[in-house]
DRENPA-666290 format. One record per residue (C-alpha): residue number from 1; residue in one letter; x, y, z. Coordinates in steps of 0.5 Angstrom, whole numbers. Layout:
N
<pt NUM, a, <X, Y, Z>>,
...
% end
This chain:
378
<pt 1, x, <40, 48, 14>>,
<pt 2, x, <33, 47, 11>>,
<pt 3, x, <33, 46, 3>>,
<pt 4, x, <27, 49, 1>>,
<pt 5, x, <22, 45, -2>>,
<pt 6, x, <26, 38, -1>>,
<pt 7, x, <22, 32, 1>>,
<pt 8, x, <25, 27, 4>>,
<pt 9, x, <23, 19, 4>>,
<pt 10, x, <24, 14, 9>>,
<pt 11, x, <25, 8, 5>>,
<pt 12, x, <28, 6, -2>>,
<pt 13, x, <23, 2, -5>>,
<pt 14, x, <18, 2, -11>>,
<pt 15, x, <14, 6, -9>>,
<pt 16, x, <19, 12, -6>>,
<pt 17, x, <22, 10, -14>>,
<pt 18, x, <15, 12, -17>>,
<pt 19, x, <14, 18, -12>>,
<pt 20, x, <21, 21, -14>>,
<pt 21, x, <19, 20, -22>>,
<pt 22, x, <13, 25, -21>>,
<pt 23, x, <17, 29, -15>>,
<pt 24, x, <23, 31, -22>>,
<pt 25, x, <18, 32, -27>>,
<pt 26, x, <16, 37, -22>>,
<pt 27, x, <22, 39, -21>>,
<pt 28, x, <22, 38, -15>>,
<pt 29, x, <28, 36, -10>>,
<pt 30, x, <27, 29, -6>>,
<pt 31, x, <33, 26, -2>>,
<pt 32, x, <32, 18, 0>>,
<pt 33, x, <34, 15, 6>>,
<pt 34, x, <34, 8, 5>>,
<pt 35, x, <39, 2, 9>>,
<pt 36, x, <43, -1, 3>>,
<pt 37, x, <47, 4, -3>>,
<pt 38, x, <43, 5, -9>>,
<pt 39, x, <36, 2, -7>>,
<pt 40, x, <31, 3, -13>>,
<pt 41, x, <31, 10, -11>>,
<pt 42, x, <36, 12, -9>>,
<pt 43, x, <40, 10, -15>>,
<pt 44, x, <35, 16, -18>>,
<pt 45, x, <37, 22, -13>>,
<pt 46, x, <44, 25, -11>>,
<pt 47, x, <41, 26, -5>>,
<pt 48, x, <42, 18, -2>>,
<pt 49, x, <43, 18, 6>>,
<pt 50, x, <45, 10, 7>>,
<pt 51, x, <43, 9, 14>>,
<pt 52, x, <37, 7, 17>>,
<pt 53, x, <32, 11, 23>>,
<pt 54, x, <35, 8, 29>>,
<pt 55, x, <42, 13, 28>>,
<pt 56, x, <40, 19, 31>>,
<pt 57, x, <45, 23, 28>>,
<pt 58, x, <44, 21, 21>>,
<pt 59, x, <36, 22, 21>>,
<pt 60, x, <38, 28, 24>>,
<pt 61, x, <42, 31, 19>>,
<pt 62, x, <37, 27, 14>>,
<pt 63, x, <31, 31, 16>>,
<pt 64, x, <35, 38, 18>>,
<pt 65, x, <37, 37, 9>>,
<pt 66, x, <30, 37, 7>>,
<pt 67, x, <23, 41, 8>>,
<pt 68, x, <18, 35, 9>>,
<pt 69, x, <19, 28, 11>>,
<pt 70, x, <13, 22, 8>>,
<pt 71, x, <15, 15, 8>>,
<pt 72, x, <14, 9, 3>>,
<pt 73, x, <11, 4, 9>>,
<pt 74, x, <9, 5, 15>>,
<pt 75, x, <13, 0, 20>>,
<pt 76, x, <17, 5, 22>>,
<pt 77, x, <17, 6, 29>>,
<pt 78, x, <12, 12, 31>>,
<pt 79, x, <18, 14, 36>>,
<pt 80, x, <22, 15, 30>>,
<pt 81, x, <17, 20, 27>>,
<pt 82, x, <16, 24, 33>>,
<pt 83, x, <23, 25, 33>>,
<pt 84, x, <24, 28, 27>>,
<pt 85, x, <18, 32, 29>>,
<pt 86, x, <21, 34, 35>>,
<pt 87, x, <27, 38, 30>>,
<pt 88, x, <21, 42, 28>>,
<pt 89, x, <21, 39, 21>>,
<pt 90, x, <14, 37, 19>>,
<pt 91, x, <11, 29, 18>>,
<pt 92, x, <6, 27, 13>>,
<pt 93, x, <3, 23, 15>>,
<pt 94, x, <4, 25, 22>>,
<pt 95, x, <8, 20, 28>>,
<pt 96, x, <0, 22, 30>>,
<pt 97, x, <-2, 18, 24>>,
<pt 98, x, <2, 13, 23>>,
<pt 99, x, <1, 10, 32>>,
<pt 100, x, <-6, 10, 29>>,
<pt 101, x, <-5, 6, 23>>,
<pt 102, x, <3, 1, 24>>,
<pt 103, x, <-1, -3, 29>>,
<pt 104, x, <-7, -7, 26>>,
<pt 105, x, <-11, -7, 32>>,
<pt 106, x, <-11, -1, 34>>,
<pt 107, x, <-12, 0, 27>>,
<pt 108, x, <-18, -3, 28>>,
<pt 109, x, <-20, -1, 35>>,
<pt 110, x, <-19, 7, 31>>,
<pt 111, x, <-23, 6, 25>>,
<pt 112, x, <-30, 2, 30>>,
<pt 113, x, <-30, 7, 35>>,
<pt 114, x, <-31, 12, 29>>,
<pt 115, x, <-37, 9, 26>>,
<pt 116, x, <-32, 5, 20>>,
<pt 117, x, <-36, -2, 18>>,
<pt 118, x, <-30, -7, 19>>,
<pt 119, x, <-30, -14, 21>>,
<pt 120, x, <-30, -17, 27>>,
<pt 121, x, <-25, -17, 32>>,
<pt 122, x, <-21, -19, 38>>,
<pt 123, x, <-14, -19, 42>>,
<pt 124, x, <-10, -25, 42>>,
<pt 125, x, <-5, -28, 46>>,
<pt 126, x, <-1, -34, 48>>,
<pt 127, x, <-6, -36, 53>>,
<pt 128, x, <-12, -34, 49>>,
<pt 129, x, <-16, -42, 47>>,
<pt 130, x, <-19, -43, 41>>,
<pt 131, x, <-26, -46, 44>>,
<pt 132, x, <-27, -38, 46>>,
<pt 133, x, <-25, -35, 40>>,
<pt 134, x, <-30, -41, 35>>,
<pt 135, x, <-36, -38, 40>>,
<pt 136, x, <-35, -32, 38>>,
<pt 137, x, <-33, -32, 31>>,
<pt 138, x, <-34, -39, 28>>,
<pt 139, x, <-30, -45, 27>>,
<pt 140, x, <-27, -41, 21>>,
<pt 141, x, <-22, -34, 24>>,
<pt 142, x, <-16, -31, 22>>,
<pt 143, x, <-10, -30, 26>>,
<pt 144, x, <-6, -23, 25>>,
<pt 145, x, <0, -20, 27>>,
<pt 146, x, <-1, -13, 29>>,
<pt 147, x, <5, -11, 25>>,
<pt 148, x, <10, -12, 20>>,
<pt 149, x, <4, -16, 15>>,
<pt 150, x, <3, -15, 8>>,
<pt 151, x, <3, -19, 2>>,
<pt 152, x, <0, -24, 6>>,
<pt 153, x, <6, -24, 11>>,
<pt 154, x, <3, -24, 18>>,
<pt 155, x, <-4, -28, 17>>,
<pt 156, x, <-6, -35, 18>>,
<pt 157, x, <-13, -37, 16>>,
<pt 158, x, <-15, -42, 23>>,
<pt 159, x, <-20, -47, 21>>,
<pt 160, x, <-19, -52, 26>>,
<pt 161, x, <-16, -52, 34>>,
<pt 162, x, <-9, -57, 30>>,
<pt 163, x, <-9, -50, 25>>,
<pt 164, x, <-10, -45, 31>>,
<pt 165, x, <-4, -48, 35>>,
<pt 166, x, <0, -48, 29>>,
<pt 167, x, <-2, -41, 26>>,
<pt 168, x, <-1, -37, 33>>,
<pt 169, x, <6, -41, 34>>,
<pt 170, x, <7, -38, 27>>,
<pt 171, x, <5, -30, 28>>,
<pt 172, x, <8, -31, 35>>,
<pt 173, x, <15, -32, 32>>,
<pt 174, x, <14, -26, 27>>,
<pt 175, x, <11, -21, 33>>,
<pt 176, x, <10, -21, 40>>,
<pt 177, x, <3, -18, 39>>,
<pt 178, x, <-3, -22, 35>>,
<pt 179, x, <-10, -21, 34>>,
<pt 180, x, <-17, -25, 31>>,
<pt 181, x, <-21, -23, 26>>,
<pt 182, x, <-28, -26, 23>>,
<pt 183, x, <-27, -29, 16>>,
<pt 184, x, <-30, -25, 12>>,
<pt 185, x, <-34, -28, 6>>,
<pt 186, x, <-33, -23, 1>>,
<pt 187, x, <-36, -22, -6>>,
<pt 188, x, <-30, -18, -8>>,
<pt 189, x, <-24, -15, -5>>,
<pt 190, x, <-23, -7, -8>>,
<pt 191, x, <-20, -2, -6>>,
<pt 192, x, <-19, 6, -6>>,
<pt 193, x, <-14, 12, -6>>,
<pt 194, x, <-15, 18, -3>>,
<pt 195, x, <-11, 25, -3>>,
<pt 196, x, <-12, 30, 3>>,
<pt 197, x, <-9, 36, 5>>,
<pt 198, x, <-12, 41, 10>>,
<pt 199, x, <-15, 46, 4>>,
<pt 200, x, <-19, 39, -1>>,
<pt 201, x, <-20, 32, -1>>,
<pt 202, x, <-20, 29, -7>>,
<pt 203, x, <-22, 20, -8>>,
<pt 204, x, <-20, 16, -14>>,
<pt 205, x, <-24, 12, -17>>,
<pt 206, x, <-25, 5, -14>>,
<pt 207, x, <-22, -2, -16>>,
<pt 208, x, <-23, -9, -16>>,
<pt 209, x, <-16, -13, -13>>,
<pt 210, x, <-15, -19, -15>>,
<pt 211, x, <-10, -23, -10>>,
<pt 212, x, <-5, -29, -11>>,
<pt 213, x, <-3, -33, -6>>,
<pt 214, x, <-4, -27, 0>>,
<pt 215, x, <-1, -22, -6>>,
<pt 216, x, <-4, -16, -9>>,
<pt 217, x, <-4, -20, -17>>,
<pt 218, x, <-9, -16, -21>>,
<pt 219, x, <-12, -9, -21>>,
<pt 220, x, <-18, -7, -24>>,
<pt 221, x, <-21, -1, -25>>,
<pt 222, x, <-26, 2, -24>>,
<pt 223, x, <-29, -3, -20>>,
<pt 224, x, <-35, -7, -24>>,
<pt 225, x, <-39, -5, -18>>,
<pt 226, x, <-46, -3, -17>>,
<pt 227, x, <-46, 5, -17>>,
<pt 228, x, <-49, 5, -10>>,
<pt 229, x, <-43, 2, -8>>,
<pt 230, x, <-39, 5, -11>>,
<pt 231, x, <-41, 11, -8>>,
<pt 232, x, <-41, 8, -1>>,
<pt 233, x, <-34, 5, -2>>,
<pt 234, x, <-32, 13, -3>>,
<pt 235, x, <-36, 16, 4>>,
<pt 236, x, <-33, 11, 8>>,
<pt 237, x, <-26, 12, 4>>,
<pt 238, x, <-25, 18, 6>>,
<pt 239, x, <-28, 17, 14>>,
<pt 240, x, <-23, 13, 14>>,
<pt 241, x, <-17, 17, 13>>,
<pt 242, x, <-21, 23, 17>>,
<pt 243, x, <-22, 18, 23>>,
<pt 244, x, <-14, 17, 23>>,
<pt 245, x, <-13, 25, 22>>,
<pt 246, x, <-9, 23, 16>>,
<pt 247, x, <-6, 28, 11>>,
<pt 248, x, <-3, 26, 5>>,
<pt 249, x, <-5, 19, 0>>,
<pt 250, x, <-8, 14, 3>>,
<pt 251, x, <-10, 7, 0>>,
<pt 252, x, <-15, 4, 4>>,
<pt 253, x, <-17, -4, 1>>,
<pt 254, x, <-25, -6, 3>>,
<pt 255, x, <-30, -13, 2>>,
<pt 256, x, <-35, -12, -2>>,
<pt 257, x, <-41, -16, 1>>,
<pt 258, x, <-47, -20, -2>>,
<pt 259, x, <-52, -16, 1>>,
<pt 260, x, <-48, -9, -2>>,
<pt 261, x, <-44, -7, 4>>,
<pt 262, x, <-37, -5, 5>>,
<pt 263, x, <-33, -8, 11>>,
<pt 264, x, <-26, -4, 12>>,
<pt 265, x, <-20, -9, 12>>,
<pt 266, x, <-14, -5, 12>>,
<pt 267, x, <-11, 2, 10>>,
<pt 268, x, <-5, 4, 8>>,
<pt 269, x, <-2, 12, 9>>,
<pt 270, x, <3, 11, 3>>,
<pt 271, x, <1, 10, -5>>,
<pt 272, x, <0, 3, -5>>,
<pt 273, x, <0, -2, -10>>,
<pt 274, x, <-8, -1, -12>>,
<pt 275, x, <-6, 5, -15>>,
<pt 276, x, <-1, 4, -20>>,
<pt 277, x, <-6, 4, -26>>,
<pt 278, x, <-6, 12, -25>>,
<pt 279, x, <0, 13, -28>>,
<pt 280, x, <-3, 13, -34>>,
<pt 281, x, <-11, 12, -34>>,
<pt 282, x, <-12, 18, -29>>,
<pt 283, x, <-10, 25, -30>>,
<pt 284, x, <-6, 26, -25>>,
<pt 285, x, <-3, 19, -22>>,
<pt 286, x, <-4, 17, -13>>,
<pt 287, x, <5, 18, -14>>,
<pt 288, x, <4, 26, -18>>,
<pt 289, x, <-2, 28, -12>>,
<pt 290, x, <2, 24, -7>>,
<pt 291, x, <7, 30, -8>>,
<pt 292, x, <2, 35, -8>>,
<pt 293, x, <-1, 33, -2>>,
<pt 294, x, <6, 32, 2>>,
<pt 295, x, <7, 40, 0>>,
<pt 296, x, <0, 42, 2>>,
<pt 297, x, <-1, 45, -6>>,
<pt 298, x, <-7, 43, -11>>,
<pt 299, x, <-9, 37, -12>>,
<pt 300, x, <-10, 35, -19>>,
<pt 301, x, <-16, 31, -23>>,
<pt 302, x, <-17, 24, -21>>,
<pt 303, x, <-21, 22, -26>>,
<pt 304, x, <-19, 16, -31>>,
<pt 305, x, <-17, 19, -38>>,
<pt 306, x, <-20, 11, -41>>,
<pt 307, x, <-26, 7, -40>>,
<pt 308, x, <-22, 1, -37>>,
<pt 309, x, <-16, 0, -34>>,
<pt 310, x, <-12, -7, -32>>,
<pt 311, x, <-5, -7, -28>>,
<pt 312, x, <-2, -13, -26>>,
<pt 313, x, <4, -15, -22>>,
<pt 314, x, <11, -17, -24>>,
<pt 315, x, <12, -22, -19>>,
<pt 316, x, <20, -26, -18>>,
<pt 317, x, <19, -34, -19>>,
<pt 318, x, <26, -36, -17>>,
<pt 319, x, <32, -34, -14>>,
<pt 320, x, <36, -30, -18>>,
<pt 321, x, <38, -23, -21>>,
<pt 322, x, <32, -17, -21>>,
<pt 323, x, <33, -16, -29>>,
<pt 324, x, <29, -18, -36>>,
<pt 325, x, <32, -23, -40>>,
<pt 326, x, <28, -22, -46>>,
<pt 327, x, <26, -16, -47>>,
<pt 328, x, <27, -16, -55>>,
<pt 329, x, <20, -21, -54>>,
<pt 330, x, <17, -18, -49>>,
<pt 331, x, <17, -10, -52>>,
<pt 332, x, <15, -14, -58>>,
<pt 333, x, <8, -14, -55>>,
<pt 334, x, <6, -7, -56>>,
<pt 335, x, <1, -3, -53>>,
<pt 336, x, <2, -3, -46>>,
<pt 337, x, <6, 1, -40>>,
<pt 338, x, <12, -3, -37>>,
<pt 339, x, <14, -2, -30>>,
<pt 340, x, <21, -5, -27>>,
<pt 341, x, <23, -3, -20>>,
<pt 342, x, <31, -4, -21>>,
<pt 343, x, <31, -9, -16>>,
<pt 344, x, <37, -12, -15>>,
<pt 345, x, <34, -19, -13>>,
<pt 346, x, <30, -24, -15>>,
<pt 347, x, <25, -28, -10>>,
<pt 348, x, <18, -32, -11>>,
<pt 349, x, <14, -28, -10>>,
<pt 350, x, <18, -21, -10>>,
<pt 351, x, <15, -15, -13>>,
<pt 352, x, <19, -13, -19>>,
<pt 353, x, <14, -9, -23>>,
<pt 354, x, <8, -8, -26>>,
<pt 355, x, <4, -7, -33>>,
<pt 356, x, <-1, -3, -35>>,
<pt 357, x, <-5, -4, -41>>,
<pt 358, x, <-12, 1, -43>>,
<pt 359, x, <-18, -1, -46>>,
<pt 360, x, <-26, -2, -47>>,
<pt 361, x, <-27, -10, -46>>,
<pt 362, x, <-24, -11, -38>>,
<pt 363, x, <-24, -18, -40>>,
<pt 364, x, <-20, -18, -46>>,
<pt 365, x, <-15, -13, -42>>,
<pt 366, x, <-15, -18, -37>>,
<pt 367, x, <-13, -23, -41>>,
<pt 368, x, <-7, -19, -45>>,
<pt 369, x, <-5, -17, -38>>,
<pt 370, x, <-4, -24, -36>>,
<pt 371, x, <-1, -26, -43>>,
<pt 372, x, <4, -21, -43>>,
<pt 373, x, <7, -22, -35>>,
<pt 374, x, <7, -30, -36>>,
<pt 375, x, <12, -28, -42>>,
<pt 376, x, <17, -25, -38>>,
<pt 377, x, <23, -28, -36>>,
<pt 378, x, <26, -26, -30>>,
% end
């Protein structure tokens, strides 16, 4: 039977966390399917379901408990979510969608034939030479796994033929399937969350990510951009997610270029980690609308509630338990948003939560961000 209203997130992880934060301040139910007991948010719901996609059975009775089924990331196989479909009970995104996007190249190949500015860009296999692929992008590409990259997992910077040989034999270990890509000298990254239903499409403000070893570390909002390119930015956001025929929230991430112009480097049909300064410093967060958009209801305000905003992210530096040992210290600080994900773990390089902190002079936030993430320990 149905339930009314219930949303059902593939996933456990943060950001299925943070959407089932915004779904219960609107009272609305949400269960979670997640492969281990007590994920971060299945600790947070009543209606966990252990078990992972591949089970029939347990995603059959998963999608037939809810009215809606999204997904906190988009690396589960789109067959899955035809499936679910197939019971009658809706996806947003659709399996549509996500076959569009799981799948870098035809990512790519989906938004070029659309009129979307990205980089150049080739199919790959293990017969492929490098002298064919320098002819055409440079001495200096990248390698790219077609799925299951982020955070820098799944891309290899080739500068030379001893770094190609090396990078292919990495990518091919991790997926069978790779593409090239032209290096992009960019003057800045940024990236922007758009939220679409079939009645409205409504876009945040553009922000500048700062990465650290291939990982988002720094986010800056609004972006300190020319208004030209902001507005730029925003059109070929919002063609972006049309050209995937996407509904719901998505985050798309973009170079800047010198001469002004935008290239889209990826997008993501999910909240994403570019947008988790709206919480507090816009009207409605991307988590809060990512809802609204799953139900089809109004889309709330985007607009930034401050001049300035910097989030930062709480990355793991060793191997050991997920929790803060010093928050007396810590919450001395004051004056900042704290954000922890109720990961069991720790690992170099792990997302374990993030800080917000707003303000007028983005360079003294960016500086009090920094201090107050080097302080924690973990």
């Amino acid at each position: 039977m149905i339930k009314q209203n219930t949303i059902g997130i593939l996933g456990g992880g943060q950001l299925a966390r943070m959407s089932l934060h915004a779904a219960s301040r609107m009272g609305i139910p949400v269960a979670v399917m997640e492969k281990e007991k007590d994920s971060p948010a299945g600790m947070l719901t009543p209606k966990e379901h252990v078990g992972w996609v591949d089970d029939r059975e347990l995603l059959k009775k998963f999608a037939e408990s809810v009215s809606v089924v999204t997904l906190e990331n988009e690396f589960i196989d789109s067959g899955h979510l035809e499936f679910i479909e197939s019971l009658g009970v809706e996806m947003i995104p659709s399996s549509y969608t996500i076959s569009l996007i799981q799948d870098k190249y035809i990512q790519k190949r989906t938004l070029a034939s659309n009129g979307i500015p990205v980089p150049g860009f080739i199919p790959v296999t293990d017969m492929t030479a490098y002298p064919a692929l320098s002819k055409l992008f440079g001495k200096k590409f990248i390698l790219k796994s077609r799925k299951m990259g982020y955070d820098g997992y799944g891309n290899a910077l080739v500068r030379d033929e001893r770094g190609y040989r090396e990078a292919l034999s990495k990518l091919l270990n991790r997926h069978s399937e790779i593409y090239a890509e032209s290096f992009v000298d960019f003057e800045k990254e940024l990236a922007v969350m758009v939220v679409r239903t079939k009645r409205e499409t409504k876009v945040y403000p553009v922000v500048e990510t700062v990465q650290e070893n291939h990982i988002c570390k720094l986010v800056l909002a609004p972006a300190q951009i020319p208004v030209r390119a902001r507005k730029l930015a925003e059109q070929v956001a919002v063609e972006a997610v049309a050209a995937v025929e996407g509904y719901g929230i998505f985050g798309i991430e973009m170079f800047y270029l010198k001469d002004g112009s935008i290239l889209v480097n990826e997008m993501a049909p999910r909240p994403h980690n570019s947008g988790h300064y709206t919480i507090e410093s816009t009207i409605t967060s991307q988590f809060e609308n990512h809802i609204r958009a799953v139900l089809n209801l109004p889309l709330g305000n985007t607009e930034m509630n401050c001049r300035n905003a910097v989030m930062i992210n709480i990355l793991g530096r060793v191997e050991g338990t997920g929790e803060i040992k010093n928050y007396d210290q810590v919450l001395k600080k004051g004056n900042f948003h704290l954000h922890m994900y109720g990961k069991k773990l720790s690992r170099r390089g792990r997302k374990m939560g993030h800080i917000t902190v707003k303000g007028n002079d983005m360079n003294e936030l960016v500086n009090k961000a920094k201090k107050i993430e080097r302080s924690i320990i973990i």
